[in-house]
N, C-alpha and C positions, 0 to 999 in steps of 0.2 A: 261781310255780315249783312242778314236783308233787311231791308228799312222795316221801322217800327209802324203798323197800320194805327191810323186813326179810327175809334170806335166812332161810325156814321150817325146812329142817332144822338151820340155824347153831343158831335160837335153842330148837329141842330138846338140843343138845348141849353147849350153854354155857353158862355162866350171870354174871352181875357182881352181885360181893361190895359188902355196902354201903361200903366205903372206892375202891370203881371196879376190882379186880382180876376178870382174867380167869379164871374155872373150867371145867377140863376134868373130862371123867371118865377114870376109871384105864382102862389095858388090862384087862380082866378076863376074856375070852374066850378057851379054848382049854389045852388040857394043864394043865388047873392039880392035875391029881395029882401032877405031879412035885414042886410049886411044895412049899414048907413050909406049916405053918399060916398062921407070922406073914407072910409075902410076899403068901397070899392075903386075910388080913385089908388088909392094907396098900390093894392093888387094888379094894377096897370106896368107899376115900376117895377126894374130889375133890382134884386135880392144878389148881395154878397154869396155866395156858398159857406156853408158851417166850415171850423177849423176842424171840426173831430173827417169831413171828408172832403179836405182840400185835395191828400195825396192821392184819395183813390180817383175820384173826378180829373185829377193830375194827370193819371196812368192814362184815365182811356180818351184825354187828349194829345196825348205824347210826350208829353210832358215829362221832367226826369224830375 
């Protein structure tokens, strides 16, 4: 059976926590003069991934 390929830009944009959680990166692009400081610090940090698309984020890191 041939190995399962890694989707290349999934695994630039994601990354798994060592207890196996999905990481996103924040929105951080665009008008953020309006934003306040702390909203734009915030935007710096890595975001969870939604549960509604853990499995598909799942798939196109090989994930089973």
């Amino acid at each position: 059976m041939p190995k399962q390929k890694t989707h290349s830009t999934s695994k630039k944009k994601f990354k798994v926590t060592a207890t196996g959680k999905l990481m996103r990166a924040a929105q951080k692009s665009g008008k953020l003069g309006k934003q306040s400081p702390k909203q734009r610090r915030g935007f710096s940090k890595d975001r969870p991934v939604d549960t509604a698309n853990e499995k598909a984020v799942g798939r196109l890191l090989g994930r089973r």
